[in-house]
BASEBA-317839 format. One line per field, with one value per residue: residue number from 1; x, y, z of N, C-alpha, C in turn. Coordinates in steps of 0.05 Angstrom, whole numbers. Atoms other than C-alpha are relative to their C-alpha. Layout:
BEGIN
pos	[NUM|...]
n.xx	[X|...]
n.yy	[Y|...]
n.zz	[Z|...]
ca.xx	[X|...]
ca.yy	[Y|...]
ca.zz	[Z|...]
c.xx	[X|...]
c.yy	[Y|...]
c.zz	[Z|...]
***
This chain:
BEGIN
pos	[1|2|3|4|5|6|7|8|9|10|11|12|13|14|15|16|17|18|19|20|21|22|23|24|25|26|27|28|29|30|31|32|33|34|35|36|37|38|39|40|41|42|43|44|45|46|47|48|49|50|51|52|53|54|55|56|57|58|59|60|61|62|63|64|65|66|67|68|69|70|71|72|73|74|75|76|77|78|79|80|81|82|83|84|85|86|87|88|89|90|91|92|93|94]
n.xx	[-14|15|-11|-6|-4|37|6|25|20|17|17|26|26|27|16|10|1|17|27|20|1|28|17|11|-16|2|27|-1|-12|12|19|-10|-13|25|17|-5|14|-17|5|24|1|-23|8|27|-11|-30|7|-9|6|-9|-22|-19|-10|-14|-18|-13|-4|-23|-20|5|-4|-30|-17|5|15|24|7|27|10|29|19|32|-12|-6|-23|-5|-34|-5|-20|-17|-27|-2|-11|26|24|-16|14|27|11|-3|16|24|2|15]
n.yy	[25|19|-3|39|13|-4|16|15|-15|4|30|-4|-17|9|21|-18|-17|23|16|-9|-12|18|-19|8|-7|-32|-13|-3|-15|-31|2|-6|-18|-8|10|35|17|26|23|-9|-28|-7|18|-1|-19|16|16|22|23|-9|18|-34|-29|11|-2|-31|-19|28|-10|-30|4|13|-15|-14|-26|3|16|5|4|16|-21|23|20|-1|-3|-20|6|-27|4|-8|4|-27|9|3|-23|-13|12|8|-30|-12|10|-9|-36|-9]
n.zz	[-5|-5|-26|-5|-17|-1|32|-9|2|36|3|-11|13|26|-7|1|18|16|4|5|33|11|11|-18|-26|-5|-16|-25|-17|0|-8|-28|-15|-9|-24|-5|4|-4|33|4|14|17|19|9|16|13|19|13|-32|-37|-7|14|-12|-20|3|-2|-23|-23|0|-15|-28|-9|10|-16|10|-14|-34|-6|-30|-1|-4|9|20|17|-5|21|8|4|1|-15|13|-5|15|20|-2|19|30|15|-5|30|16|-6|-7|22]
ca.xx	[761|725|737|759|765|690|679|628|584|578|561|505|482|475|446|400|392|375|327|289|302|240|182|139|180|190|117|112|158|137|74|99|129|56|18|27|-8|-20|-20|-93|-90|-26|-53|-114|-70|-16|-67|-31|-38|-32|24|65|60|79|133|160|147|193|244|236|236|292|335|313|278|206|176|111|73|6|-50|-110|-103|-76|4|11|88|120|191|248|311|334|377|318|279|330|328|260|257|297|278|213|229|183]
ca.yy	[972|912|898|810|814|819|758|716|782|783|702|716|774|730|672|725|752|673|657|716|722|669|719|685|688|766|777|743|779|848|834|818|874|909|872|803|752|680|620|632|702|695|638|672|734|685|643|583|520|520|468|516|574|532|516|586|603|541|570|648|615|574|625|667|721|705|690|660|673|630|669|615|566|597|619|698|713|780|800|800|808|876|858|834|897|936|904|900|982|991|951|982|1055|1090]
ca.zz	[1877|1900|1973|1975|2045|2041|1999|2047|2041|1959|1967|2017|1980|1913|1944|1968|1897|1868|1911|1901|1820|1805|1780|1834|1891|1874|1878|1936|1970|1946|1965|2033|2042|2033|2082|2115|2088|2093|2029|2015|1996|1964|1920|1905|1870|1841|1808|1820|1876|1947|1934|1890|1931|1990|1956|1942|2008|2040|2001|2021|2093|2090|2063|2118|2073|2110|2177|2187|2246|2265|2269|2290|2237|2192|2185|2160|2129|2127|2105|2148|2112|2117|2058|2012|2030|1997|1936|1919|1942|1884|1839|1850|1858|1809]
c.xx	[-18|19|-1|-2|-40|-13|-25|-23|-12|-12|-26|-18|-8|-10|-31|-19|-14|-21|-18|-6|-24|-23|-26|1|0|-21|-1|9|-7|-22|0|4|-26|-6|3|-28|2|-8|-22|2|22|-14|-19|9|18|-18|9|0|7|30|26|9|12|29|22|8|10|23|12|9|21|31|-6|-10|-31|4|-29|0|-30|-11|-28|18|17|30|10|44|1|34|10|25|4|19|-18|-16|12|5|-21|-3|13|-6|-22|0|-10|14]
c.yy	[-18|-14|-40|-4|-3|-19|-19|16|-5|-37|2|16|-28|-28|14|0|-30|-5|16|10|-31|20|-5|12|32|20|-5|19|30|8|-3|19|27|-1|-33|4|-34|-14|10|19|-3|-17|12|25|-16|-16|-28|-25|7|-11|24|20|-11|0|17|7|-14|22|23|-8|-12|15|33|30|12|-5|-5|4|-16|18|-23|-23|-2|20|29|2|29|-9|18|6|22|6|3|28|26|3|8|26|5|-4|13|29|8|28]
c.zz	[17|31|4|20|8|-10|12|5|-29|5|16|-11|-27|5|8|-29|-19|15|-2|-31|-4|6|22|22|-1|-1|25|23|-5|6|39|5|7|18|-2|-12|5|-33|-12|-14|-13|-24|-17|-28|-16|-23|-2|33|18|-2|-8|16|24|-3|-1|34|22|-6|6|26|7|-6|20|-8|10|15|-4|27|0|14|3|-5|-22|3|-19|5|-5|-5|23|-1|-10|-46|-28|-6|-19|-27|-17|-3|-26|-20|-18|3|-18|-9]
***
């Protein structure tokens, strides 16, 4: 039975669940969950602009699935979304 009084949990999870269903974004983030990185290195495996990956990685951050930290000049991102991490483990379970 499906528990309703629970209902602002299922909307968080699949807000959750869209912003990390773009094939991008769910490298990104699996890749995070590896080893921080920052833009640069992510770009360099993605193959695709700085702008692009920026972009991905606004929306990861605004949806509170990342954190950047500044390192120098340059801003590495790890996951923080206990949530997300869950996901991807299964996903991913071999």
């Amino acid at each position: 039975m499906i528990d309703m009084d629970n209902s602002e949990r299922y909307e968080i999870l699949a807000q959750k669940l869209k912003t990390i269903a773009h094939p991008h974004r769910l490298f990104i983030v699996k890749g995070l969950m590896e080893h921080e990185c920052n833009v640069s290195y992510i770009q360099q495996c993605l193959g695709l602009p700085q702008s692009t990956v920026s972009q991905h990685l606004a929306k990861l951050k605004s949806a509170g699935i990342i954190e950047g930290r500044r390192n120098g000049l340059e801003v590495c991102y790890k996951v923080v979304d206990d949530d997300v991490k869950n996901i991807i483990n299964i996903l991913f379970k071999p």
